[in-house]
C-alpha positions, -999 to +999 in steps of 0.1 A: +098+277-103+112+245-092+118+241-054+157+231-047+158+193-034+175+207+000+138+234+005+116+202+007+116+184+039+117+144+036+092+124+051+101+107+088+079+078+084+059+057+054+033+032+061+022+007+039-018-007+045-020-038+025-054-045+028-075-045-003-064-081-020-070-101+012-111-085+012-110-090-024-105-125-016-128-129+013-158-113-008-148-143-031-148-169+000-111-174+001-084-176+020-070-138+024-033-152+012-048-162-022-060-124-025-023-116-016-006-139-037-032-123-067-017-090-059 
């Protein structure tokens, strides 16, 4: 059974950790906005 969209509670808060393309890009010696802008 499907639970009604009013039974589940919504989430206060969402964090985002945007982390992985700027040590992708300092493995590769560069600048940690290049691994950013590489997405």
């Amino acid at each position: 059974m499907r639970p009604d969209s009013n039974d589940v509670p919504l989430p206060r808060h969402l964090a985002i950790i945007m982390d992985g393309n700027g040590r992708w890009a300092q493995r590769r010696r560069r600048p940690r906005v290049i691994g950013h802008r590489a997405g």
